[in-house]
C-alpha positions as CSV (number, residue, x, y, z in Angstrom):
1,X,0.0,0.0,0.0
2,X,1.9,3.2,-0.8
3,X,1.6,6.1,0.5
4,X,3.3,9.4,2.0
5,X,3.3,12.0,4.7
6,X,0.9,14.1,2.1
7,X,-1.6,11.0,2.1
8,X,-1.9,9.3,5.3
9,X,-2.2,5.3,4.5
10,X,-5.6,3.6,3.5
11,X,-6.6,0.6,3.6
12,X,-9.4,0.3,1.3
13,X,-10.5,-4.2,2.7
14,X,-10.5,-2.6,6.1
15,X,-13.7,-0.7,6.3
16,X,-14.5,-2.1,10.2
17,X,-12.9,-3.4,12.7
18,X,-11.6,-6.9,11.9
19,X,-10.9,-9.5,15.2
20,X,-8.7,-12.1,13.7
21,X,-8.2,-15.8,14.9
22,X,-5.3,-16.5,16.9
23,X,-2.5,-18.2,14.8
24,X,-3.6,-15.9,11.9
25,X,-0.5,-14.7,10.0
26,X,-1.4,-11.1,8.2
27,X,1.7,-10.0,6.0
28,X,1.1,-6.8,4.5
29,X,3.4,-5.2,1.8
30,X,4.0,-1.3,2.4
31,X,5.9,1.0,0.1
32,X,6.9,4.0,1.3
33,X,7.6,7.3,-0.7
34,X,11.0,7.5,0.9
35,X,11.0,11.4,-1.2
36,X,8.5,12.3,0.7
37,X,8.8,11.3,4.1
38,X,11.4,10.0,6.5
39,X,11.0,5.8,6.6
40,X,10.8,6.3,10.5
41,X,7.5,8.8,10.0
42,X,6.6,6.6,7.7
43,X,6.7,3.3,9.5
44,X,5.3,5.2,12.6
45,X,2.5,6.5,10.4
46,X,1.7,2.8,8.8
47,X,1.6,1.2,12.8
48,X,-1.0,3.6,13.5
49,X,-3.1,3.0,10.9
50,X,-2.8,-0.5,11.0
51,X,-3.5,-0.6,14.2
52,X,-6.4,1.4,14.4
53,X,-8.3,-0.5,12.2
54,X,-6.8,-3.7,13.1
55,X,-6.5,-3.9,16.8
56,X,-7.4,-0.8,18.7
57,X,-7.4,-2.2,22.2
58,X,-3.9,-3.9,21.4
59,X,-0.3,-3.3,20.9
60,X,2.6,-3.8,18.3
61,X,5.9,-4.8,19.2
62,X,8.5,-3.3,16.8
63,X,12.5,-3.9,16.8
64,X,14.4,-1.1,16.5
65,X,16.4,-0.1,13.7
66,X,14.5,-3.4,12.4
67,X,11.6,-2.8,8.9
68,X,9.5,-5.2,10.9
69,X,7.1,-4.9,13.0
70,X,5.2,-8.1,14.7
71,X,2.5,-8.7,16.9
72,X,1.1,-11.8,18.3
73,X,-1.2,-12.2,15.4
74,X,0.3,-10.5,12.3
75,X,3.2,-9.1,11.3
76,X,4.5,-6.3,8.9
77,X,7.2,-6.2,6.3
78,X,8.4,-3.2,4.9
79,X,10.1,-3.6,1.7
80,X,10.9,-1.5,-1.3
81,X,8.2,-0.9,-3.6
82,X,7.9,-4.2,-6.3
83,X,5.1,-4.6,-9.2
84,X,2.7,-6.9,-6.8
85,X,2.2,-7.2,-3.1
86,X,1.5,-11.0,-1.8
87,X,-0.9,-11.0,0.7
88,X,-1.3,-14.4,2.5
89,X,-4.2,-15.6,4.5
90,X,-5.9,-12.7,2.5
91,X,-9.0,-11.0,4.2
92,X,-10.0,-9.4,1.0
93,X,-10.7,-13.0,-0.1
94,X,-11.0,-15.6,2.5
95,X,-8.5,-18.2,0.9
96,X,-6.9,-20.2,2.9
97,X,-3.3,-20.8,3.5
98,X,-1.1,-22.2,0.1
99,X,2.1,-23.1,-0.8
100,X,1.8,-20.8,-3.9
101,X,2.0,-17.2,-3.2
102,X,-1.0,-15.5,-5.4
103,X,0.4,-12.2,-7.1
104,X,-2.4,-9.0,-6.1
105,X,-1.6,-5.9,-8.3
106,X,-0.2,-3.2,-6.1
107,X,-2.4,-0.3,-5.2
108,X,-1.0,2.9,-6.8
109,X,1.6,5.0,-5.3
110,X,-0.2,8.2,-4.9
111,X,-3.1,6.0,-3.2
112,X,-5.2,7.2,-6.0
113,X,-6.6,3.5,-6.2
114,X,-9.9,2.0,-5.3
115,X,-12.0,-0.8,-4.3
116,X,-14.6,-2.3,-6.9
117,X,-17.2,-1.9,-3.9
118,X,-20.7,-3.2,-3.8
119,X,-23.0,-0.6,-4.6
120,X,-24.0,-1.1,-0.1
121,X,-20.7,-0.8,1.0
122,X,-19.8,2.4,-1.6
123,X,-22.8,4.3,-1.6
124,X,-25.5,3.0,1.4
125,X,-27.6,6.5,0.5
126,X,-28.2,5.2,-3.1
127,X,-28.5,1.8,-1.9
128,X,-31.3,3.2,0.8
129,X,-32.9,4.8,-1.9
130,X,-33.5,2.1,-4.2
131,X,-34.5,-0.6,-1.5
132,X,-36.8,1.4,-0.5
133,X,-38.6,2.1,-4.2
134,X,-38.4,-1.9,-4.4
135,X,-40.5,-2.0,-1.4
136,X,-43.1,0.4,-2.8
137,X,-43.2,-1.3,-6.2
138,X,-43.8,-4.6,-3.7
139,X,-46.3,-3.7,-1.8
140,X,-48.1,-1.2,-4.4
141,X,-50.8,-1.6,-6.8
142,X,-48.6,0.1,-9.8
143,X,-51.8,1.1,-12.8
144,X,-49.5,4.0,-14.5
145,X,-50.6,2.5,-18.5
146,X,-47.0,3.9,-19.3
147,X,-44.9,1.5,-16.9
148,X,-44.1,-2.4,-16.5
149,X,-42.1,-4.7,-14.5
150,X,-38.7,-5.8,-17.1
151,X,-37.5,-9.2,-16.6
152,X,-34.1,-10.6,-14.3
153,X,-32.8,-11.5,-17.9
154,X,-33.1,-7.8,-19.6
155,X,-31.6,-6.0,-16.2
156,X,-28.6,-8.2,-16.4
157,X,-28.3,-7.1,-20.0
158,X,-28.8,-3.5,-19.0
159,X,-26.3,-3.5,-16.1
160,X,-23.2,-5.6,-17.8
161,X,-20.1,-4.5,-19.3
162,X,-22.2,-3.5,-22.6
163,X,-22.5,-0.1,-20.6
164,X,-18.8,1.1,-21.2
165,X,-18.5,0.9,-24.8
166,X,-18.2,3.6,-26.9
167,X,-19.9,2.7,-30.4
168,X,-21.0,5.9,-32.6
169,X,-22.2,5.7,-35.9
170,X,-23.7,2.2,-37.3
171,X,-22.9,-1.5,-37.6
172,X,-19.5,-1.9,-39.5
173,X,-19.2,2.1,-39.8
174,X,-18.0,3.0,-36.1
175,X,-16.2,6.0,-35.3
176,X,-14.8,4.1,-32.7
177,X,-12.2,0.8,-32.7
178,X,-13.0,-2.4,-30.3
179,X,-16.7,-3.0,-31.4
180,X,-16.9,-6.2,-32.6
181,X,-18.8,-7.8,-30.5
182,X,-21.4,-4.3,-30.1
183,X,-21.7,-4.8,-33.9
184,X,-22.7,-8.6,-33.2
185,X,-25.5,-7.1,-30.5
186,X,-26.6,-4.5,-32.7
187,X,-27.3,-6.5,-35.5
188,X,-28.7,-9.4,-33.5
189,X,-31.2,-6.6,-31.4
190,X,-32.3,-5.2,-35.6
191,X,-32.8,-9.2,-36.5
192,X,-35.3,-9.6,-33.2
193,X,-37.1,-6.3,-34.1
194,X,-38.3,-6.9,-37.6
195,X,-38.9,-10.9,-36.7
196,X,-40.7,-9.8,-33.8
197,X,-43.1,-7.3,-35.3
198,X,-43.6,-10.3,-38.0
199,X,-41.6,-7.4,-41.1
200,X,-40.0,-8.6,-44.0
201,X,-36.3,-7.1,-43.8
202,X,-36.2,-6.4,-47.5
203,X,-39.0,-3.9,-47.0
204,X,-38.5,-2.4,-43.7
205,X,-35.6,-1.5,-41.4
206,X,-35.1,-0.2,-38.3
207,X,-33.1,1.6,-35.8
208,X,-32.6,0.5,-32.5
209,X,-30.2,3.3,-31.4
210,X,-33.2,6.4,-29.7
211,X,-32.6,6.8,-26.3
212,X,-36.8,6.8,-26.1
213,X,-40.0,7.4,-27.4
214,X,-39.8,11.7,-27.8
215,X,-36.3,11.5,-29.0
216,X,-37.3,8.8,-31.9
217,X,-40.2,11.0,-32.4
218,X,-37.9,13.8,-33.0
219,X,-35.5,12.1,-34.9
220,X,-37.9,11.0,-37.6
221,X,-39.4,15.0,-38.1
222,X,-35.6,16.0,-38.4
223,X,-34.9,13.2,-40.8
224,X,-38.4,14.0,-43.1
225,X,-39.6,17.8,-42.4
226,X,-37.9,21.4,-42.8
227,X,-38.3,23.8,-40.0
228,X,-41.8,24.9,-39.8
229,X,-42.8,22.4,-42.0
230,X,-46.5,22.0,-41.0
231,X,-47.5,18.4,-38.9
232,X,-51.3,17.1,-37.3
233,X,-51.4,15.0,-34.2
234,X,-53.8,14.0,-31.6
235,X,-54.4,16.5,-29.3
236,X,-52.8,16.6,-25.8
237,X,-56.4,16.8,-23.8
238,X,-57.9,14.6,-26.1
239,X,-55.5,11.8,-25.1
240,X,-52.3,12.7,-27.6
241,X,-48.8,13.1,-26.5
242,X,-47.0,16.2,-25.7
243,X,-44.4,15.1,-28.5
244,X,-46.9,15.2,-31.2
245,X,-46.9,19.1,-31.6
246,X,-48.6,20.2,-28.2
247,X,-48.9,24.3,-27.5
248,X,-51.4,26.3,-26.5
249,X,-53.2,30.1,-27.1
250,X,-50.5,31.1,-24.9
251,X,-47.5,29.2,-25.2
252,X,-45.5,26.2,-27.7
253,X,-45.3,23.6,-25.0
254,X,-43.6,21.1,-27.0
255,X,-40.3,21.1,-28.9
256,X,-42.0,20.2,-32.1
257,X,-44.3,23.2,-31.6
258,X,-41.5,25.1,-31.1
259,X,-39.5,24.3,-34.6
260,X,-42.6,23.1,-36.8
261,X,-45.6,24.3,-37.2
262,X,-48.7,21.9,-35.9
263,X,-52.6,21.7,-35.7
264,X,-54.3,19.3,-33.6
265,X,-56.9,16.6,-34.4
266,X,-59.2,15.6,-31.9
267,X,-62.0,13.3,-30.9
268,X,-65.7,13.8,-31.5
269,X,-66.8,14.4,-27.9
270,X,-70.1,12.8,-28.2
271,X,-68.7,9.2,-28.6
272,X,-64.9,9.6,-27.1
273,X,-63.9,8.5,-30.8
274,X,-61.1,10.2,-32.8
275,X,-63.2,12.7,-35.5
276,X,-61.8,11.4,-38.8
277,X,-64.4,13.2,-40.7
278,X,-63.0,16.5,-38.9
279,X,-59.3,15.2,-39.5
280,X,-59.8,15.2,-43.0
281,X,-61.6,18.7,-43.4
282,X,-58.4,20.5,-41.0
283,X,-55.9,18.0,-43.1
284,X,-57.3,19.1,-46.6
285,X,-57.0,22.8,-45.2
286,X,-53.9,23.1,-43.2
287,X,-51.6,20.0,-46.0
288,X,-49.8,19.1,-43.3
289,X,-46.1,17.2,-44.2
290,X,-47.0,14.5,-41.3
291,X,-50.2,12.9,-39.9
292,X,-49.2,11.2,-36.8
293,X,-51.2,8.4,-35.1
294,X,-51.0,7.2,-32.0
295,X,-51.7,8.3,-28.4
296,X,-50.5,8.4,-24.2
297,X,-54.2,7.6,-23.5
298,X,-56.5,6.7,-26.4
299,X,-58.3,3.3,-25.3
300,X,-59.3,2.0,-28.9
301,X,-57.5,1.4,-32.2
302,X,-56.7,3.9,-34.7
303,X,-58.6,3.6,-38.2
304,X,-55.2,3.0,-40.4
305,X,-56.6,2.7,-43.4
306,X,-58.8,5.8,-43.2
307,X,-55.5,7.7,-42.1
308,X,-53.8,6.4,-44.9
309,X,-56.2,7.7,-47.2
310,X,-56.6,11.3,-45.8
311,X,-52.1,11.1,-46.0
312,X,-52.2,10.2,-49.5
313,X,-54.8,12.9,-50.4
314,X,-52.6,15.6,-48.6
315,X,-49.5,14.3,-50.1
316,X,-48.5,13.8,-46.1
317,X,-45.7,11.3,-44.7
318,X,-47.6,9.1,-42.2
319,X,-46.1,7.8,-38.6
320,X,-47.8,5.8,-35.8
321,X,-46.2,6.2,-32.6
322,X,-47.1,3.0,-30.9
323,X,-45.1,2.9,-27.6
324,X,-47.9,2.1,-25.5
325,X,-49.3,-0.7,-27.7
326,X,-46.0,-2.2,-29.1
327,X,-46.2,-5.1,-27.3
328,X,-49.9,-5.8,-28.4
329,X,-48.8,-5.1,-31.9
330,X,-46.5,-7.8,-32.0
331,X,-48.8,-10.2,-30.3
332,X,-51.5,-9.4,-32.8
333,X,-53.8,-8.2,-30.4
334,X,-54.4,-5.0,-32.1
335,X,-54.7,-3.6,-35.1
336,X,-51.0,-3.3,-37.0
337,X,-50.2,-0.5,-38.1
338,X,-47.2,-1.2,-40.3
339,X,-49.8,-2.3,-43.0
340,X,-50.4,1.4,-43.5
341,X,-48.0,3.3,-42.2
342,X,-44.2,4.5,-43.4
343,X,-42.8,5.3,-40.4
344,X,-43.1,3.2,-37.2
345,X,-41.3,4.6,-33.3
346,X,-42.3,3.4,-30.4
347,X,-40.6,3.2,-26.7
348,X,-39.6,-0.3,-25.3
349,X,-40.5,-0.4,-21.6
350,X,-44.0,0.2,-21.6
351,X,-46.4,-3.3,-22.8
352,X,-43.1,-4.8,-24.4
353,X,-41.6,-4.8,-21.3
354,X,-37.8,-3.9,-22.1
355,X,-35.5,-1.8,-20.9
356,X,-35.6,2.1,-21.3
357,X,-35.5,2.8,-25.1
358,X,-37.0,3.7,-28.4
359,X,-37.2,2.6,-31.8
360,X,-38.0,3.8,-35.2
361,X,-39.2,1.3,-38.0
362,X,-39.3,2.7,-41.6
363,X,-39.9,1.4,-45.1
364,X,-37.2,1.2,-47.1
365,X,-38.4,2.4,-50.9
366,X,-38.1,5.8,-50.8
367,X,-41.5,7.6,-49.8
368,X,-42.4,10.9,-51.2
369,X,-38.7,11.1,-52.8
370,X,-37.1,10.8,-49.6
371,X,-35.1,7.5,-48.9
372,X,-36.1,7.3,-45.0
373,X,-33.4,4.5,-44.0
374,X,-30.4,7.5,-45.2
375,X,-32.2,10.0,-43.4
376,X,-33.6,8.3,-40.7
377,X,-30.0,6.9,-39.7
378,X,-28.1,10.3,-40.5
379,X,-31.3,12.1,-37.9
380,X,-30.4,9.9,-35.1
381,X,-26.0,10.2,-35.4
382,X,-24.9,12.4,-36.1
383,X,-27.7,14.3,-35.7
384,X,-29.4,14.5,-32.2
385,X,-27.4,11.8,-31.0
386,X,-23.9,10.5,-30.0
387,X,-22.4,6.9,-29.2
388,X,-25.9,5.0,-28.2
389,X,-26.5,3.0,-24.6
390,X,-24.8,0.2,-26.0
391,X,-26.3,-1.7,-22.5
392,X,-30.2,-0.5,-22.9
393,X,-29.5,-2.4,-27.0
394,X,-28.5,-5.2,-25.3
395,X,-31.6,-5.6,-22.7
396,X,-33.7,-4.5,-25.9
397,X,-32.4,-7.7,-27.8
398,X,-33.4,-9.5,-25.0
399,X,-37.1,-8.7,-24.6
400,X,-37.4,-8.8,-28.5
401,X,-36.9,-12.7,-28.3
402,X,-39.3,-13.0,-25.6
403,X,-41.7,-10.9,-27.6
404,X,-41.7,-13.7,-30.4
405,X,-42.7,-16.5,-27.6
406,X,-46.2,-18.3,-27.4
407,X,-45.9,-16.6,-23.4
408,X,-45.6,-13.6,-24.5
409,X,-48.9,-13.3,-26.9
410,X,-50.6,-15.4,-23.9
411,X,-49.5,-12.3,-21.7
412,X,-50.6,-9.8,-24.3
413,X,-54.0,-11.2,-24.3
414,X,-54.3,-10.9,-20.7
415,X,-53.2,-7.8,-20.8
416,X,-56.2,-7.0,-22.8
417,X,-59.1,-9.0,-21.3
418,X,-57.9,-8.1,-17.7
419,X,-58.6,-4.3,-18.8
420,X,-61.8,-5.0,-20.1
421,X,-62.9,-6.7,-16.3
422,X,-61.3,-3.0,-15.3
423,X,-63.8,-1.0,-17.2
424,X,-66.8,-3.3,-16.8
425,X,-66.3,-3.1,-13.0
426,X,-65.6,0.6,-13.5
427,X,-69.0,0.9,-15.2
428,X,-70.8,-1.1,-13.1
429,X,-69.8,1.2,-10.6
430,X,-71.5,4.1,-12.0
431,X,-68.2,5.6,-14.2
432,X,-68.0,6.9,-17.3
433,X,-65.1,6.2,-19.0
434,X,-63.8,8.2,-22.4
435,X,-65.5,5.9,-25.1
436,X,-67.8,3.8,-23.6
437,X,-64.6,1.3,-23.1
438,X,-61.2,-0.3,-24.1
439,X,-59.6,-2.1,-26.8
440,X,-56.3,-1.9,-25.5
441,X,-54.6,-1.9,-22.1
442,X,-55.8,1.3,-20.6
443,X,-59.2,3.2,-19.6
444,X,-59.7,6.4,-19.2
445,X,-62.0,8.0,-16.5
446,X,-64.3,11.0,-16.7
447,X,-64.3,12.3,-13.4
448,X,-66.1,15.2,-14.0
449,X,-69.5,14.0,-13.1
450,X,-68.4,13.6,-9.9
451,X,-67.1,17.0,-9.5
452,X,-63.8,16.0,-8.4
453,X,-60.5,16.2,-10.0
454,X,-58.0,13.4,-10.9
455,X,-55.0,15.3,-9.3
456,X,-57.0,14.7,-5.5
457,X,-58.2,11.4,-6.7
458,X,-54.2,10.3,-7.6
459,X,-53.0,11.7,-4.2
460,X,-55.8,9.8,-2.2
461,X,-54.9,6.7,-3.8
462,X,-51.1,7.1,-3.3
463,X,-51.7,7.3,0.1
464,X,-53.5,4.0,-0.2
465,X,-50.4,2.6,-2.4
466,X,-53.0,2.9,-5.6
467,X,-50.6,4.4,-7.8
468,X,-52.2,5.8,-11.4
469,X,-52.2,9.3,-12.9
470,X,-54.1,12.3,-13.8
471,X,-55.2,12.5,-16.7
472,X,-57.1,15.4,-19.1
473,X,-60.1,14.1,-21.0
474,X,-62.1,16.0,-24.0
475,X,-63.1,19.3,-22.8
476,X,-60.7,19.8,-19.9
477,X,-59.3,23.0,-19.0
478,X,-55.8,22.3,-17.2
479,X,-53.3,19.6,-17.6
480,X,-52.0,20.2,-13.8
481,X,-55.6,19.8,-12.6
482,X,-57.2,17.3,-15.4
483,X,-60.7,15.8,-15.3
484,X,-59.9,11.9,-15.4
485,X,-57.2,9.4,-14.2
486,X,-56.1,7.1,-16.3
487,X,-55.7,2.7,-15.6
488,X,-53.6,0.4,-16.9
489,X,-53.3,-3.2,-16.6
490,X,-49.4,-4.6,-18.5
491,X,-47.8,-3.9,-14.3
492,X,-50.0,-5.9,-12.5
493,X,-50.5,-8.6,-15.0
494,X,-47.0,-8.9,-15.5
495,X,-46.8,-10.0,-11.5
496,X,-50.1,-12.3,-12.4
497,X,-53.1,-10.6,-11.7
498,X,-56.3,-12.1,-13.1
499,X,-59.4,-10.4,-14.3
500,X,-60.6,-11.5,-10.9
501,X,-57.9,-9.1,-8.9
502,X,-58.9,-6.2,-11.3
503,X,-62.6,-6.5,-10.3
504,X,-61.0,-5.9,-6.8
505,X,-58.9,-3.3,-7.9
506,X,-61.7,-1.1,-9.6
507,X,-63.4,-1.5,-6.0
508,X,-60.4,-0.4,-4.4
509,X,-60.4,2.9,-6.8
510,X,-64.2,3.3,-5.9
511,X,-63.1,3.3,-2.9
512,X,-60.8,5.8,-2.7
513,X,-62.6,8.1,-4.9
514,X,-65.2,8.1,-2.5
515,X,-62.9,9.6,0.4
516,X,-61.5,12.1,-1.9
517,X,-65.3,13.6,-2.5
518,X,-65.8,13.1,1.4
519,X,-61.9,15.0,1.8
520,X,-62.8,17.7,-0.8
521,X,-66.1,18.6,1.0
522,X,-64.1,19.3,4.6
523,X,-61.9,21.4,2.6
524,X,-64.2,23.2,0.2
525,X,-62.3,26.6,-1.0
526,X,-58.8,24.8,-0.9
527,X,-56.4,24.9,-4.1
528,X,-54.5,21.8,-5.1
529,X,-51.6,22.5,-3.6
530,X,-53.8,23.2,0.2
531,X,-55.7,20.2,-0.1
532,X,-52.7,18.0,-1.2
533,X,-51.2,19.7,2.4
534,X,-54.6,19.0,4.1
535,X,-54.7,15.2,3.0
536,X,-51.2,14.3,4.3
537,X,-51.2,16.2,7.6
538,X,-51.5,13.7,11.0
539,X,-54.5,16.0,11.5
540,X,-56.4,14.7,8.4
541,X,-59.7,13.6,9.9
542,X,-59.8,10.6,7.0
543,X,-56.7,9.0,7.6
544,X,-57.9,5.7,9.2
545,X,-59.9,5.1,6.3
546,X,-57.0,5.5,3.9
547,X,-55.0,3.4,5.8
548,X,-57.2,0.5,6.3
549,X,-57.8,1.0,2.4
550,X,-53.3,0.7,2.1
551,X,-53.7,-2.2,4.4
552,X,-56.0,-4.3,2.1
553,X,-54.4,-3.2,-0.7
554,X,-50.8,-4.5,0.4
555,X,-52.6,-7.5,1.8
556,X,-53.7,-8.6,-2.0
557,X,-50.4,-7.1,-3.4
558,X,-47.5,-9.1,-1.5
559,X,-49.1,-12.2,-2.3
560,X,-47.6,-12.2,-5.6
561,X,-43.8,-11.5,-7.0
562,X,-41.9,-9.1,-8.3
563,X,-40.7,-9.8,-11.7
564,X,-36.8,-8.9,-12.5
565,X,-36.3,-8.1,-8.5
């Protein structure tokens, strides 16, 4: 261990006190900066430390004018520094005794060295931290449509080696030297894409390098549009996604707002159903470059082959973003849109159940003059992006050939009728929900009629470990304090809930609903951020209820396991 009077000596296996066997020999190898301090202070400062950590109660023997030092235990040879230190009887690793002196490399001289540490021993805060989230994802009914419990097998993936590589640029065209093997992966995760979203390779490619679901969205309008170059999506309130050209009277909320120019299409608020009649009139009037499908809280299929028509008659690209129904789409539980579409993104953590990531699928004949896989590629590096999370590739490849299993589309299916129970429960219970219903693996609920808000509702619940979101439906005036929540079923049937569970679970949300209308009414004049206060005080004059609501829920909830964890 080297070290000098500048940097007092550290022992890096020592981190408590050790009590060691009698008969236990501990050599240790010390090399002393003789330029920087005497070997006398040095020696003197190395017992100390030693025996500090070592023995504290104890004493150590030296001889003088000797370089070692003994004590009824262990012993201490100084010597001159050498290229490894043997350490027998190690306590770093347990081994016993041998014949054969096992070379360790020597820890460098300006003690600038460290310990590969468990994540507990280096950093107990983040360790806290994260034990304690496991705990909540345990014991809590997780209904957020946008999240899912990955598998042991993709986390492995996502926290190997994979995450040090540097690999910009594409698959045999690195910038970089060393990836071979990150070539292999990224080929393999392309090969698993196509096969698992059933595409013929000779007509469609795909990238699997988008960090997520807005970046690939981004990526495809800088491969195909000019700034300002006009685009339609689903409206925000009316269940689109902010990345789809969101702004408002006031303000361009969205980045694509911001650089293009957009116009919303919306649903026909009488039946919850997207207006394709209106669609058409705004698309023949604004010729949008871009119609975008897709949705963050839509519960039915989109009408691809009526899109495609109103695209072609505009002369406009057209792109489903599918993130939240990927995973139906490749179990052919929904409608596919890659029958109609030319562009394809979507994330991969949501019903496909992958790690963190996006990726955007695109024909590859040139469409409207423009040869997508060029510019699709050349949008995401060197673009908007730089080397790509090599790891996150790696835990993609690995859902991808689970996505292609007969236990996957038996999941997917699941997925889908254990929503449906949702909603029919939901109704039952006197709730409207946006479109009578669901096709997919969400519903959204109109809470209006109850004159309460879904940002009390989701606090109430969280309380209760419920855990869903707000949610704007048709009509709603503020995204911070929406009309609905919004359900989904991939989390909890990923840790094998039944339709028979999600019966109980839309009575647990009845529940809670309930003691949000009785909480609003003892605090009648208070603003979101009072009652939000009120509700989590010691003083709140509900909180029995709420927590004998948590104590049911947890009850049903730890009875099963959590995936990947």
């Amino acid at each position: 261990l080297a070290f000098s009077s500048h940097s007092p000596p550290h022992f890096p296996p020592f981190s408590h006190h050790h009590s060691l066997r009698p008969g236990l020999s501990l050599s240790l190898s010390l090399s002393v900066n003789m330029q920087a301090c005497g070997g006398a202070t040095a020696a003197a400062a190395a017992i100390g430390s030693v025996h500090q950590l070592l023995l504290p109660k104890t004493s150590i023997n030296t001889q003088k004018g000797s370089n070692h030092f003994s004590h009824n235990h262990f012993s201490i040879n100084f010597s001159k520094p050498s290229r490894f230190s043997f350490v027998s009887n190690s306590l770093v690793t347990g081994r016993p005794p041998s014949s054969v002196s096992v070379p360790a490399p020597e820890i460098g001289g300006d003690g600038s060295s460290f310990k590969d540490y468990g994540l507990g021993d280096a950093d107990p805060e983040v360790h806290d931290i994260i034990s304690k989230e496991k705990q909540r994802q345990f014991r809590s009914l997780e209904l957020i449509a946008s999240e899912n419990f990955t598998s042991r097998a993709v986390m492995e993936a996502v926290g190997s080696c994979l995450t040090n590589k540097y690999s910009e640029g594409l698959p045999g065209k690195r910038y970089y030297g060393g990836n071979e093997h990150i070539d292999e992966l990224e080929t393999l995760c392309q090969q698993r894409a196509l096969q698992a979203f059933h595409l013929d390779e000779q007509m469609w490619g795909v990238n699997v390098q988008p960090l997520s679901g807005s970046p690939a969205n981004f990526e495809v309008y800088t491969a195909i549009l000019k700034p300002h170059d006009r685009i339609m999506g689903l409206d925000l309130p009316h269940g689109g996604h902010l990345s789809h050209g969101f702004m408002t009277p006031k303000r361009r909320v969205s980045g694509t707002s911001i650089y293009f120019e957009s116009m919303p299409y919306r649903l026909d608020e009488s039946t919850g159903l997207v207006d394709y009649d209106m669609l058409e009139k705004t698309a023949t009037l604004f010729r949008p470059k871009l119609i975008i499908a897709g949705a963050s809280a839509y519960p039915r299929d989109f009408d691809y082959p009526r899109m495609r028509k109103i695209a072609d008659s505009v002369g406009a690209f057209l792109m489903m973003d599918m993130a939240h129904i990927s995973g139906l789409v490749a179990a052919s539980v929904v409608a596919d849109p890659f029958e109609y579409c030319d562009i394809v993104t979507t994330t991969t953590h949501k019903s496909l159940r992958g790690p963190r990531g996006g990726m955007i699928f695109y024909k590859k004949d040139p469409v409207l003059g423009v040869d997508l896989e060029t510019a699709i590629n050349n949008a995401v590096f060197p673009g908007l992006q730089g080397g790509p999370h090599n790891h996150t590739i790696g835990g993609l490849a690995v859902c991808l050939k689970f996505a292609q299993s007969p236990e996957f589309k038996a999941y997917q299916n699941n997925v889908v009728s254990n929503c449906r129970a949702l909603a029919s429960q939901l109704v039952g219970l006197g709730y409207k929900l946006v479109s009578g219903g669901s096709d997919n693996h969400l519903v959204l609920v109109d809470l209006r009629p109850l004159v309460v808000d879904g940002a009390r509702v989701e606090k109430i619940l969280d309380l209760a470990s419920i855990t869903l979101n707000k949610n704007s439906v048709p009509g709603d005036k503020s995204a911070l304090v929406p009309g609905g929540i919004r359900i989904g079923s991939p989390a909890m049937t990923t840790r094998g809930f039944t339709e028979k569970e999600f019966v109980a679970i839309a009575d647990f949300i009845h529940e809670g609903v309930q003691i949000t209308i009785e909480a609003t009414k003892l605090a009648p004049k208070a603003k979101l951020q009072e009652f939000l206060e009120f509700v989590a005080s010691p003083d709140f004059p509900l909180r029995d209820r709420i927590s004998d609501l948590q104590r049911r829920v947890e009850a049903l909830t730890t009875q099963f396991p959590l995936p990947g964890l």
